[in-house]
C-alpha positions as CSV (number, residue, x, y, z in Angstrom):
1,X,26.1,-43.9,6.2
2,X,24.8,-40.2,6.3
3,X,27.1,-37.6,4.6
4,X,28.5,-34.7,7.2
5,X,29.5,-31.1,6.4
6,X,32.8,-29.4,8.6
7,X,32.6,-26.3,9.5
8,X,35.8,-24.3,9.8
9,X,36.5,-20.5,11.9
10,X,36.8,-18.1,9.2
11,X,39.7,-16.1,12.0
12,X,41.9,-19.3,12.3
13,X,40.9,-22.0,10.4
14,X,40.3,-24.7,12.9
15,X,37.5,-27.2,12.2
16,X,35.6,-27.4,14.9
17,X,31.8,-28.5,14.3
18,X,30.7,-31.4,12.0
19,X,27.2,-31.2,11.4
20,X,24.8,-33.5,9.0
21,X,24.9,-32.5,5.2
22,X,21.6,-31.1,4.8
23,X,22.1,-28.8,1.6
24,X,20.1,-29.7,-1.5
25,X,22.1,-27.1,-3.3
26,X,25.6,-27.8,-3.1
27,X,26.5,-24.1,-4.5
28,X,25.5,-22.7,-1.8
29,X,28.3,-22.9,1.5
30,X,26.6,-22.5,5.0
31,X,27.6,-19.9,6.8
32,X,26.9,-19.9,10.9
33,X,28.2,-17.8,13.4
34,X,29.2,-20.5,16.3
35,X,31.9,-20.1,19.3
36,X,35.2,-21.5,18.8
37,X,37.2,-22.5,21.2
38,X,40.4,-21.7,19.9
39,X,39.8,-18.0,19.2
40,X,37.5,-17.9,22.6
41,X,35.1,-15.8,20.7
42,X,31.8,-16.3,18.7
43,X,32.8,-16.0,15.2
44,X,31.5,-17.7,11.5
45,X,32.1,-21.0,10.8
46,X,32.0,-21.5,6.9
47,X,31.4,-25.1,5.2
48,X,34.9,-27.0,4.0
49,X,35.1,-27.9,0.3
C-alpha cells in the first residue's frame, strides 16, 4: 500500500487532490498552485497534516 498526501485550497479549505507521498522530508509541506473547483479559480493547494 503506497502512502498518499491531500492537498487542501488554502481560500476554502476543500480537499480536492490526493497525490502519492513523495516527500523524504516530512518538515517540509508541498505547496502547489492547482484549480479548484469550488472556488472556480487556480489557487494553492497546501499538504494536510
Amino acid at each position: 500500500m503506497s502512502k498518499k498526501t491531500i492537498l487542501c485550497c488554502d481560500r476554502c479549505g476543500s480537499r480536492n487532490y490526493v497525490v502519492p507521498a513523495g516527500n523524504a522530508e516530512p518538515t517540509t509541506r508541498l505547496t502547489v498552485k492547482k484549480f479548484c473547483k469550488h472556488c472556480n479559480a487556480h489557487t494553492v493547494h497546501k499538504q494536510t497534516v
